[in-house]
Backbone bond lengths (Angstrom), bond angles and torsions (degrees), N, CA, C in turn:
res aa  C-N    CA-C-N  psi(-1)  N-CA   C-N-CA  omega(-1)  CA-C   N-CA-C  phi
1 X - - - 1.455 - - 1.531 109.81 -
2 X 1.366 119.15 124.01 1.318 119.81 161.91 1.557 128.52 -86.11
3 X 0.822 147.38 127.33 1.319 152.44 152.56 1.750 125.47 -65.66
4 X 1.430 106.30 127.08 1.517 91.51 178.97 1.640 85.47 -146.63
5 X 1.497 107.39 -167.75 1.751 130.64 166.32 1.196 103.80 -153.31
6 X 1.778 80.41 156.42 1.865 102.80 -176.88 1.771 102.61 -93.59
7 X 1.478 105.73 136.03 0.882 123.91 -171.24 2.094 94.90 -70.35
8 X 1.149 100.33 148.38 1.617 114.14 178.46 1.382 106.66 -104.73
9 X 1.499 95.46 122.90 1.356 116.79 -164.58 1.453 115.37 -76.63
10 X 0.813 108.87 -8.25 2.025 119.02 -178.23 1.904 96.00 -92.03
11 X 1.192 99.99 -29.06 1.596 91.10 178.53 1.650 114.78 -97.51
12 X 1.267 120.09 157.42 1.488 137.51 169.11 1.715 100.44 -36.50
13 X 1.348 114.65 128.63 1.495 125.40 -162.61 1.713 101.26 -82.87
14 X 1.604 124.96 -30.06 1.328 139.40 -174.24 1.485 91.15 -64.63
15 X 1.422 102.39 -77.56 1.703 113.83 -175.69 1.541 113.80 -31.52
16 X 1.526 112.11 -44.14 1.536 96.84 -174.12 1.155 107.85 -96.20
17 X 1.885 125.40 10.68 1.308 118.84 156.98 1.224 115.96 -75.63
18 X 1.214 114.12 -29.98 1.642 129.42 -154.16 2.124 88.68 -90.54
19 X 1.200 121.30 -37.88 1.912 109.70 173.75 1.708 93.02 -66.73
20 X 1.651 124.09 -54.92 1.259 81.77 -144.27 1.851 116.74 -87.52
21 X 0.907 86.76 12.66 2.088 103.43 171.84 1.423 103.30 -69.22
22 X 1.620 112.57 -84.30 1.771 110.18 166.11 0.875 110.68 -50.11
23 X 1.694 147.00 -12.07 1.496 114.00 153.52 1.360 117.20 -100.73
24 X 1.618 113.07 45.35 1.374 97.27 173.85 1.660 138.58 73.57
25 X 1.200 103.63 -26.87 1.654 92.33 165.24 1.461 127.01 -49.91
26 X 1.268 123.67 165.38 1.399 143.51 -151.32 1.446 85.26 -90.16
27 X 1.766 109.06 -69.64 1.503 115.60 -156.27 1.321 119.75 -130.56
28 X 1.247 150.62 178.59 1.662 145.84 165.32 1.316 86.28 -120.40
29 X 1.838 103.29 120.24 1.610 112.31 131.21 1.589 127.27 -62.71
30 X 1.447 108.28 87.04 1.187 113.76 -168.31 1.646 105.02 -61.61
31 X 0.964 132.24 113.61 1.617 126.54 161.81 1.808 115.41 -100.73
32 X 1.146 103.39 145.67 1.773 115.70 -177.53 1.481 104.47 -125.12
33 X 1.589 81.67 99.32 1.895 96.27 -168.89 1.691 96.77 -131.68
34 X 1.201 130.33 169.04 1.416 145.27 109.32 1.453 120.46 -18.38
35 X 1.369 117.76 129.98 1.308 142.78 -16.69 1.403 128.11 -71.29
36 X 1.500 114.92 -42.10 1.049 122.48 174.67 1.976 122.32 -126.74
37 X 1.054 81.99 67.32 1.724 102.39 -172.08 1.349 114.09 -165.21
38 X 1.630 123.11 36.32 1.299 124.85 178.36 1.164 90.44 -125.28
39 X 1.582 98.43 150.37 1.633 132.74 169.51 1.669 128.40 7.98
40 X 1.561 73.87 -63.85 1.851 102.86 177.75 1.672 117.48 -61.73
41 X 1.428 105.02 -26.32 1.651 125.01 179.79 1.446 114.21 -97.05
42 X 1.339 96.46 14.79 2.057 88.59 175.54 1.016 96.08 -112.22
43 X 1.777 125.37 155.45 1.359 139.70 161.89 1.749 92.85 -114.59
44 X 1.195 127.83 97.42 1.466 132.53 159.64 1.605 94.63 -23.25
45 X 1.143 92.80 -90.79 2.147 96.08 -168.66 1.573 120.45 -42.43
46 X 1.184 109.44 -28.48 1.538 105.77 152.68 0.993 126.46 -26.61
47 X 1.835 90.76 -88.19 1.389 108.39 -161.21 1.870 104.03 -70.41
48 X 1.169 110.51 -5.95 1.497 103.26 170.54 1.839 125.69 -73.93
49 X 1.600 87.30 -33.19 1.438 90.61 -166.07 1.662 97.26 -89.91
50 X 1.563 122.09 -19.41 1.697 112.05 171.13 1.322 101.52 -78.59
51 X 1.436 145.81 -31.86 1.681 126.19 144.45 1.137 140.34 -38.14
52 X 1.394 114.20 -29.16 1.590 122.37 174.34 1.233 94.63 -69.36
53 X 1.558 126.32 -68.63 1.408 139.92 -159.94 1.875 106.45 -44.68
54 X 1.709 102.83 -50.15 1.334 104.24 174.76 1.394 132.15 -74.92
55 X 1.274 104.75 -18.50 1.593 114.79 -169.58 1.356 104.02 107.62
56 X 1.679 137.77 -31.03 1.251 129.83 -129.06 1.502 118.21 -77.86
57 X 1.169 146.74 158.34 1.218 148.32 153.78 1.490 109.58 -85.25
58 X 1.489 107.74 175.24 1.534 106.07 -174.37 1.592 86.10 -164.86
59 X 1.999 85.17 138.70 1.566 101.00 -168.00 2.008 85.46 -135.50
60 X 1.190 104.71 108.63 1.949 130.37 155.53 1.017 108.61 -3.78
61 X 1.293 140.22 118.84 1.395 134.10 144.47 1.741 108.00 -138.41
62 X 1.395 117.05 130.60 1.447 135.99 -163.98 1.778 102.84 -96.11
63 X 1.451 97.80 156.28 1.864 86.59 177.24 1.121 100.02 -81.43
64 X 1.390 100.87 151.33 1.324 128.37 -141.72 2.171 101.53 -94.89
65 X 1.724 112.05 1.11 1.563 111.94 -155.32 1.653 82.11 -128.84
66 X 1.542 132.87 21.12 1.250 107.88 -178.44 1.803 99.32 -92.45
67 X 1.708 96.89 168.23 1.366 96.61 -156.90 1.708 89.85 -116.07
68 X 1.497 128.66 73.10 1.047 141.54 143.72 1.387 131.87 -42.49
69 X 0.875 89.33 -28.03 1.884 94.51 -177.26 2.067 107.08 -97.92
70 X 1.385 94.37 -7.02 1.326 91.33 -146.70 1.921 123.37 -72.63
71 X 1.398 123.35 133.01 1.624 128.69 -153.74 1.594 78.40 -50.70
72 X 1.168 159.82 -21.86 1.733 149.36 -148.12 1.221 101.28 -106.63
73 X 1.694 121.49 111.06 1.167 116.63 -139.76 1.792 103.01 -88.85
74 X 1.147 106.35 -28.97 1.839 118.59 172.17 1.719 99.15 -52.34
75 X 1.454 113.38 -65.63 1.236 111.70 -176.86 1.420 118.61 -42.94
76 X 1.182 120.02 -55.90 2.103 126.05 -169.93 1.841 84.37 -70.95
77 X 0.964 131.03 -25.45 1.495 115.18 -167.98 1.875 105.81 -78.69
78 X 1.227 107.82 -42.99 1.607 119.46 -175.47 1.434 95.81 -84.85
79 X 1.179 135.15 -36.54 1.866 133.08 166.30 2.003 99.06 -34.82
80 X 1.665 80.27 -76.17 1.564 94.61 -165.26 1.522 118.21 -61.22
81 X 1.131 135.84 -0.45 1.114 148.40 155.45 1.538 122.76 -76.72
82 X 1.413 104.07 -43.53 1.569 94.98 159.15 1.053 118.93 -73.07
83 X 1.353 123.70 -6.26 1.543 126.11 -162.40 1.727 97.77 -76.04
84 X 1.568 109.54 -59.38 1.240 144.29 -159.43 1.842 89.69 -73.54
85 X 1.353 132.49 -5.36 1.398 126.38 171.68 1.010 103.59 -109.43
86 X 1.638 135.24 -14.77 1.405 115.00 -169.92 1.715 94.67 -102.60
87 X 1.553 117.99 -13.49 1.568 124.98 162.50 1.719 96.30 -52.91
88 X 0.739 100.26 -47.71 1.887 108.01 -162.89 1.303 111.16 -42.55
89 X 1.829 113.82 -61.08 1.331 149.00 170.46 1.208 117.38 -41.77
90 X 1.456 94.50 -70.16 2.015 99.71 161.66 1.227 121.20 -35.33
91 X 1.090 112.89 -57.75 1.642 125.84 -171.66 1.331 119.41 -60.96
92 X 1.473 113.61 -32.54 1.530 131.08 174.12 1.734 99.59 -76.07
93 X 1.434 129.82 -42.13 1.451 137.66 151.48 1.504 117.80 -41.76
94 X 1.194 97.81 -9.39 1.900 91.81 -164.64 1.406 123.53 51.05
95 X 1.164 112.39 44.25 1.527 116.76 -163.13 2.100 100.87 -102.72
96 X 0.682 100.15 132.43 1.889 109.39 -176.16 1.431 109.65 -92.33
97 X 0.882 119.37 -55.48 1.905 136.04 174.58 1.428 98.80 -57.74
98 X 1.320 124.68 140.91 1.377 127.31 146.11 1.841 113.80 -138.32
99 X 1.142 118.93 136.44 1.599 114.23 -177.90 1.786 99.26 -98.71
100 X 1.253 113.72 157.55 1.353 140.49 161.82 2.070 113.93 -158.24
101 X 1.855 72.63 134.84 1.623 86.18 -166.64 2.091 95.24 -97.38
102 X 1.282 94.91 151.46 1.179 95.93 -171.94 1.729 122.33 -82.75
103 X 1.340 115.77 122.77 1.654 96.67 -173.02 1.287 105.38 -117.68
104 X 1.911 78.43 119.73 1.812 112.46 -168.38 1.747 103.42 -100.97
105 X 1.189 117.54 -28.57 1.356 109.72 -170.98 1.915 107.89 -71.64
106 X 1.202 105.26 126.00 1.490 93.08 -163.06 1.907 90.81 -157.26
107 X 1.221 142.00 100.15 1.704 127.11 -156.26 1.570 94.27 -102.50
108 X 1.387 100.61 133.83 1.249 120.63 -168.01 1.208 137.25 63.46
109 X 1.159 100.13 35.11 1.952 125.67 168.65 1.236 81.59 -96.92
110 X 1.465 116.60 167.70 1.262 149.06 127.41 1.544 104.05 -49.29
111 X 1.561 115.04 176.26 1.340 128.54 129.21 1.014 140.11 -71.73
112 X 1.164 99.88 -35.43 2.125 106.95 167.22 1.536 106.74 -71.00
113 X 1.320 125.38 -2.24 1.543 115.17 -171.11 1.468 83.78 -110.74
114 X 1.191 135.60 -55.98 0.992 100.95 -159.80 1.641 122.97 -101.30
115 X 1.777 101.02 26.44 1.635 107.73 170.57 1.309 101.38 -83.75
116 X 1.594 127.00 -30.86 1.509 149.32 -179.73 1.361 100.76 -47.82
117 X 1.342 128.23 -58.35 1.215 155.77 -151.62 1.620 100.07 -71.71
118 X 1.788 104.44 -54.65 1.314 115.88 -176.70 1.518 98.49 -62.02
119 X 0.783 116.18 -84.40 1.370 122.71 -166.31 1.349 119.11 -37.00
120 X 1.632 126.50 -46.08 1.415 123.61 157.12 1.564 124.16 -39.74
121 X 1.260 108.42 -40.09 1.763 123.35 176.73 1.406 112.32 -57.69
122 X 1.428 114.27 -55.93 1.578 150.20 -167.95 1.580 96.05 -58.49
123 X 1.443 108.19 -71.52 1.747 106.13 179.82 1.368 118.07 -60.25
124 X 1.175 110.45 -20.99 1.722 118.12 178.46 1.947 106.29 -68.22
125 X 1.484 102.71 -59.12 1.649 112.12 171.29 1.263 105.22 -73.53
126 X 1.323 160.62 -23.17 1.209 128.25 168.82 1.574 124.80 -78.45
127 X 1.199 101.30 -21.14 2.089 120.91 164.50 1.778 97.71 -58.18
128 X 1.202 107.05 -55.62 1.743 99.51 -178.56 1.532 124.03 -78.84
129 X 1.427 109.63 -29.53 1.271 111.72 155.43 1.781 129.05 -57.03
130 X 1.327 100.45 -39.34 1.344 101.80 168.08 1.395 143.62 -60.64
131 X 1.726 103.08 -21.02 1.420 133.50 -178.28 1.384 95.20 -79.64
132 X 1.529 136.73 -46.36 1.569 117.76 158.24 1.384 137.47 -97.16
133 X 1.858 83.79 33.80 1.963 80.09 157.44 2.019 103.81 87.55
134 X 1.351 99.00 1.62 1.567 98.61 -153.72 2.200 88.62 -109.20
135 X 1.412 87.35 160.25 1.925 83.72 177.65 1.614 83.29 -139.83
136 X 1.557 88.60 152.92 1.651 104.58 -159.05 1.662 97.99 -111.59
137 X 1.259 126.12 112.16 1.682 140.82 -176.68 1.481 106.53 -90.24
138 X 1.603 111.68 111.54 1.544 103.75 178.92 1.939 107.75 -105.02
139 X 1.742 92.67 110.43 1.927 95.43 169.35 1.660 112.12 -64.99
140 X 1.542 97.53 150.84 1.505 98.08 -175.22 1.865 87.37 -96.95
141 X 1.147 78.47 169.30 1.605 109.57 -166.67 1.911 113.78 -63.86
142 X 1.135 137.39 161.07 1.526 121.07 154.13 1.197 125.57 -90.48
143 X 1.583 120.89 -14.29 1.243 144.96 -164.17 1.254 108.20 -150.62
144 X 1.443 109.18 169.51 1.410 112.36 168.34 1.675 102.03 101.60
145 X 1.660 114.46 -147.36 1.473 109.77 -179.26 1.819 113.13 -124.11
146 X 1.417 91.01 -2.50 1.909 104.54 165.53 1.238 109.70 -111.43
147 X 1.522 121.69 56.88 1.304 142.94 164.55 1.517 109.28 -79.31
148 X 1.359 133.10 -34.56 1.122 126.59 -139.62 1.523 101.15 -140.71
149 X 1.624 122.02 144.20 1.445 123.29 -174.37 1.648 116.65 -38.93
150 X 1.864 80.11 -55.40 2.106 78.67 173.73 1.313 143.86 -67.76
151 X 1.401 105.88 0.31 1.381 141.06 -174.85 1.762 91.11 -65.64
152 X 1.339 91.75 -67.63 1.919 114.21 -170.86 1.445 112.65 -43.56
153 X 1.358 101.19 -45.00 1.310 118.00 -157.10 2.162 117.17 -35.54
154 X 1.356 96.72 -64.00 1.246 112.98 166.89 1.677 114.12 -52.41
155 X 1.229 135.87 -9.61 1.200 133.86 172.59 1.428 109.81 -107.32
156 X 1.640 126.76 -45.39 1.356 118.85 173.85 2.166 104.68 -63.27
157 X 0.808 110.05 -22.35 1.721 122.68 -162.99 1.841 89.84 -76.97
158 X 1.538 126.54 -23.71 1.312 108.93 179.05 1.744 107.73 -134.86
159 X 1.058 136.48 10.69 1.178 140.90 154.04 1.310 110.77 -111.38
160 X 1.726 114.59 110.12 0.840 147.77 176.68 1.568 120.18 -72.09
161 X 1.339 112.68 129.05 1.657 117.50 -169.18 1.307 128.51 77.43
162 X 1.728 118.82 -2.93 0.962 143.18 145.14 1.488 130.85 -20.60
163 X 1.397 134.60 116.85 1.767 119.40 -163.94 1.407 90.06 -138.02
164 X 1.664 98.33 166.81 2.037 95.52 -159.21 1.275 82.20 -126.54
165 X 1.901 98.30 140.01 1.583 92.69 153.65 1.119 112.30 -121.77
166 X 1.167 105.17 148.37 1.996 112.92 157.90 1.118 135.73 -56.31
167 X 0.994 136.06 134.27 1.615 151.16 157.47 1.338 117.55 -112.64
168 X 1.526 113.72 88.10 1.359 100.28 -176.62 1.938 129.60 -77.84
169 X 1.099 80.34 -4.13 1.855 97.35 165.56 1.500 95.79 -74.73
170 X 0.737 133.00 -89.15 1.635 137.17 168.06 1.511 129.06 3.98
171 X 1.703 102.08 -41.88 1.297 134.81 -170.57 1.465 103.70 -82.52
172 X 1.475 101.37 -50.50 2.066 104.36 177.22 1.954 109.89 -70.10
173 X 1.417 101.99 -42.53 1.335 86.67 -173.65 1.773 101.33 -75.01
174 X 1.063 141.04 -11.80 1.887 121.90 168.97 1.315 91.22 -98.18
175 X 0.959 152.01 7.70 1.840 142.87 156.85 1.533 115.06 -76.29
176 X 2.002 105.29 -38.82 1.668 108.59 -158.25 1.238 112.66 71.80
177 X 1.298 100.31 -103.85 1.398 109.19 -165.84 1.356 100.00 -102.95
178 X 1.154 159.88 -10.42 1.647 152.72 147.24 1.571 108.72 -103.34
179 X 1.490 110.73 127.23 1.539 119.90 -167.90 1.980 77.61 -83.83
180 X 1.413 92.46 151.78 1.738 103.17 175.73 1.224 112.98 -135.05
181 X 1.827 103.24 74.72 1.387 119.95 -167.58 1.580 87.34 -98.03
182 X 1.412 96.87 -48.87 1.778 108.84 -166.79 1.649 105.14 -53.39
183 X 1.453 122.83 -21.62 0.985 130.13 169.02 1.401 139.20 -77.60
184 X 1.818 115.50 -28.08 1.277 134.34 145.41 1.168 113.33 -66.00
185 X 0.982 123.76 -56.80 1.566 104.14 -176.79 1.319 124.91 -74.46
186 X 1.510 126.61 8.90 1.563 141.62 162.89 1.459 97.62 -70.85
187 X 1.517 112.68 -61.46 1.384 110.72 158.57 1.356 156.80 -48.19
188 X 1.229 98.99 -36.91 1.875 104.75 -176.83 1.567 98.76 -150.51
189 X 1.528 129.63 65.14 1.303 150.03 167.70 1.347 94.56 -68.35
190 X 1.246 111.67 -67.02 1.482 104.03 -166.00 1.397 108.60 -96.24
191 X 1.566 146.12 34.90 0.971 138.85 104.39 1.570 138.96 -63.88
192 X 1.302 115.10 -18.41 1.379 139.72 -161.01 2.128 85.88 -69.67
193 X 1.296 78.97 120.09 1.719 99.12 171.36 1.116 125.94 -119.07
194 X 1.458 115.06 -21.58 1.574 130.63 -176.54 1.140 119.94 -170.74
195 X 2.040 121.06 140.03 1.205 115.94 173.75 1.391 115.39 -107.85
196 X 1.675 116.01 162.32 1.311 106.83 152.88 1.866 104.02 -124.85
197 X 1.586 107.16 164.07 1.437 107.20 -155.65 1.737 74.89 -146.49
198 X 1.450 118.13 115.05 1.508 126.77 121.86 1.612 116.07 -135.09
199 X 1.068 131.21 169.55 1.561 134.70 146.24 1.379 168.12 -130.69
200 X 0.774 130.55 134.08 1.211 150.53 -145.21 2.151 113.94 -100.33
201 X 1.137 81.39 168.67 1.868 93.62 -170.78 1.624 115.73 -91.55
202 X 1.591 105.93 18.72 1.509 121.33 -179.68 1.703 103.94 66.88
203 X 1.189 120.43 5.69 1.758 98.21 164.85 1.243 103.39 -112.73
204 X 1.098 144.18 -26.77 1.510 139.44 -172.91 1.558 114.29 -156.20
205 X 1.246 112.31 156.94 1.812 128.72 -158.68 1.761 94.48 -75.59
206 X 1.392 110.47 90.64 1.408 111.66 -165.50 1.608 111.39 -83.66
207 X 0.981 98.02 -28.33 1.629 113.44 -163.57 1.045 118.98 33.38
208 X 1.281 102.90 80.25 1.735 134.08 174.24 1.345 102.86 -110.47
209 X 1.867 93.62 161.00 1.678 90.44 -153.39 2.270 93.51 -75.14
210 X 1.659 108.60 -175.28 1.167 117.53 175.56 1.703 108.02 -56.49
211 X 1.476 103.64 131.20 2.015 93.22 176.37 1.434 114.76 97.92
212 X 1.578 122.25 -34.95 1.108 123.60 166.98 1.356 128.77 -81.28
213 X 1.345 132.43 0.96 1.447 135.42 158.09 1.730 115.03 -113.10
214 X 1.481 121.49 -140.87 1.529 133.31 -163.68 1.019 101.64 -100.49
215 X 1.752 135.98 -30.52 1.315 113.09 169.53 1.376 147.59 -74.86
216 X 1.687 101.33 141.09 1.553 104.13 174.16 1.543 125.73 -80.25
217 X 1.434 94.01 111.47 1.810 100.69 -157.94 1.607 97.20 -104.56
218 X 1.381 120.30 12.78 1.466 129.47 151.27 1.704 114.63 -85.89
219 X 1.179 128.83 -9.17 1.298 155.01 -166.71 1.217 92.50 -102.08
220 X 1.455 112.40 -88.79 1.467 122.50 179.46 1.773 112.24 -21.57
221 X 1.179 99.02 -82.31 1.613 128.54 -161.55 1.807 96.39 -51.22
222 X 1.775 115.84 -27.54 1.248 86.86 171.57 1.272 123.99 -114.68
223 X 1.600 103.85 17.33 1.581 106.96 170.21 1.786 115.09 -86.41
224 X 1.125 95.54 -15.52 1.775 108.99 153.54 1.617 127.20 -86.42
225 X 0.883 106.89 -21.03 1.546 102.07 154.04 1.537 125.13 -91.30
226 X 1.020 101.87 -6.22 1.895 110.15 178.15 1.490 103.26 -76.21
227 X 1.578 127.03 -27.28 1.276 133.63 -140.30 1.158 80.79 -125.76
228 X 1.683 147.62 -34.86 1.201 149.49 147.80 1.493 113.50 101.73
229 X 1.346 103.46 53.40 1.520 146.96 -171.51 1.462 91.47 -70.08
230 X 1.474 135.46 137.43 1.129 137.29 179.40 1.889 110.04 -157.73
231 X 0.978 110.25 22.81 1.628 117.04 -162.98 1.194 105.55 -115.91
232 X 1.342 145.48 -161.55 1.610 161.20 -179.27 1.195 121.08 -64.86
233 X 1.376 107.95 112.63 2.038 97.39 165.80 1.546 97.83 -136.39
234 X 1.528 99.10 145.73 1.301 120.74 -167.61 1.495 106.67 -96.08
235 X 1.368 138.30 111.50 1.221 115.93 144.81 1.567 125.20 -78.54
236 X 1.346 86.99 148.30 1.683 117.82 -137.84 1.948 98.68 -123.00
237 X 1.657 106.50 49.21 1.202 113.72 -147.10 1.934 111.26 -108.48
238 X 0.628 129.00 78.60 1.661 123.85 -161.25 1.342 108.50 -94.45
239 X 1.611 122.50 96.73 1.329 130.75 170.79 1.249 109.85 -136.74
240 X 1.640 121.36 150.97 1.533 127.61 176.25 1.702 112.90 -59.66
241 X 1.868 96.14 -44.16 1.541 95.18 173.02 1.494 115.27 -77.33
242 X 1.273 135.00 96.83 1.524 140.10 174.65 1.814 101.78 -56.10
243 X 1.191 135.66 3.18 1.282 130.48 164.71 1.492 120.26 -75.85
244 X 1.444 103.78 -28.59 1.180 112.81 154.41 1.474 137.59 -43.71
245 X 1.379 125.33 -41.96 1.326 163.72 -128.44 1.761 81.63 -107.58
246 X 1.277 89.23 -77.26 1.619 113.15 176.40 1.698 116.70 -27.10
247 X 1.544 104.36 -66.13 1.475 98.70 168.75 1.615 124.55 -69.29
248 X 1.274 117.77 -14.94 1.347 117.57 -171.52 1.776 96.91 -83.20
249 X 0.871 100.98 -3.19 1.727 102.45 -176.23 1.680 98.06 -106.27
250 X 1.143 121.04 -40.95 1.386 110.80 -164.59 1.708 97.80 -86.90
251 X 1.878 126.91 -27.16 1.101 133.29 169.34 1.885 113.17 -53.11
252 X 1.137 104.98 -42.16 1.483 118.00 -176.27 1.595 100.37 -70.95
253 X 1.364 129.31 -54.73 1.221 128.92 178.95 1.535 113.34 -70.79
254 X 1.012 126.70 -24.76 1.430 121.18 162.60 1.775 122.19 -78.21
255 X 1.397 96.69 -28.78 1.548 90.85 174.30 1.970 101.91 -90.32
256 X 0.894 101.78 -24.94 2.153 97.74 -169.54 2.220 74.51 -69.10
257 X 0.825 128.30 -40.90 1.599 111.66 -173.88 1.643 117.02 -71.55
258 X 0.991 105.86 -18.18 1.622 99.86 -173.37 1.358 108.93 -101.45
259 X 1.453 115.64 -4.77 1.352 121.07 -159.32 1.667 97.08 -113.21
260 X 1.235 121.38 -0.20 1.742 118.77 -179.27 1.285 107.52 -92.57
C-alpha cells in the first residue's frame, strides 16, 4: 500500500510538493483547481524535478465542479477542453491515473438524460486519455443521485476501459449512518484503481483528519485487505494544522499493519 496527499489548492503547489516529500509520502494527488492550482500555475519541469528530488509519484485528479456533461452545449465544450488540457499536463507528468468526478447536478434533465450525457463525455475522454497512455477513474458522488454503486452501474456497463475510484468519505455521507464501501467494492473490486480516505460526521465531505469523525476505519481498512487491495490511497485531509495530516497518515499505517 502506498500512501500519498492531495496537494491544497488555495496553497502554493511547490510548497505542498516540497511538505509532502520531507514528510515522506509515497505520492501527490495532484489536483488542478482554483486559486492556485490551475493550468497557468504549473511549471511541468518543476514539479518534475521536486519529484525526482523527493522520490514522489503523482496520481491525476481534475476539478472536481467542471460541467462536462452539461445539456449547454458552449459549457460541456469549454468543460471538455479543460479536461483534454489537464490530460495534456498529466501526460507531460507521466502520470497514469487520472480522476473525474461525475456532474450530476443538472435541473430539469431527467436522469436518463443526463447519465446519456455522462457517458457520451466519458467515452470521448477515455479515447483521449488513452492516446497518452493515461486511464480515466470516475469517483462516485456524496450527494446527489450517483451516490450509490447502482447508481454507476449503467455508466461503468457502457464505457469501456473505465476504472473506479473510491472515496470513502463519500461512501459515509450517501450511507449516513452505514458507509457503503463494503458495497462498492462488491461492485467494482476489480475496477477499483484508487482510494481516497478522509472523515467526516456523516452529513457532508468534511475532510477531517482519520479518527476525527463516524467512520470505522478498522472496518474499512479490513474490508480492503480481505479483497487484498495493495495500491494507492490518498489522504484527502484539509486542515490549517498539517499535524493533523501527519497522524492520519501514520494512524492509517499503523492500523493497514495490524489489521493484515
Amino acid at each position: 500500500m502506498k500512501l500519498g496527499m492531495m496537494n491544497n489548492p488555495a496553497n502554493d503547489i511547490y510548497e505542498e510538493l516540497r511538505f509532502a516529500g520531507e514528510n515522506k509520502f509515497d505520492f501527490i494527488d495532484l489536483t488542478i483547481e482554483p486559486p492556485k492550482a490551475q493550468i497557468e500555475n504549473i511549471n511541468p519541469n518543476k514539479i518534475l524535478l521536486l519529484c525526482k528530488k523527493y522520490k514522489l509519484n503523482i496520481i491525476g485528479h481534475t476539478n472536481f465542479y467542471l460541467h462536462w456533461a452539461s445539456p449547454i452545449k458552449r459549457l460541456r465544450e469549454a468543460s471538455m477542453q479543460e479536461l483534454i488540457e489537464h490530460l495534456e499536463l498529466f501526460s507531460k507528468l507521466g502520470v497514469k491515473l487520472v480522476n473525474i468526478h461525475s456532474h450530476w447536478y443538472q435541473p430539469n434533465s431527467s436522469k436518463r438524460e443526463i447519465i446519456d450525457r455522462i457517458i457520451e463525455s466519458l467515452k470521448e475522454l477515455v479515447v483521449i486519455a488513452d492516446k497518452h497512455d493515461i486511464k480515466i477513474m470516475l469517483e462516485h458522488q456524496p450527494n446527489g443521485f450517483l451516490d450509490t454503486p447502482e447508481s454507476l452501474l449503467p455508466i461503468f456497463s457502457q464505457v469501456k476501459n473505465l476504472l473506479f475510484h473510491l472515496d470513502v468519505g463519500h461512501a459515509q455521507v450517501a450511507g449516513k449512518e452505514e458507509n457503503l464501501t463494503k458495497e462498492f467494492l462488491t461492485h467494482f473490486r476489480n475496477k477499483l484503481a484508487h482510494i481516497h480516505f478522509s472523515d467526516n460526521k456523516g452529513l457532508n465531505d468534511d475532510h477531517l483528519p482519520i479518527g476525527a469523525g463516524i467512520i470505522d476505519w478498522k472496518d474499512i481498512i479490513m474490508q480492503l485487505r480481505k479483497i487484498g487491495y495493495d495500491k494507492t490511497i490518498t489522504l484527502e485531509v484539509f486542515v490549517k494544522d498539517r499535524s493533523y495530516l501527519l497522524y492520519s497518515k501514520e494512524k492509517t499505517k499503523q492500523l493497514w499493519n495490524s489489521l493484515g
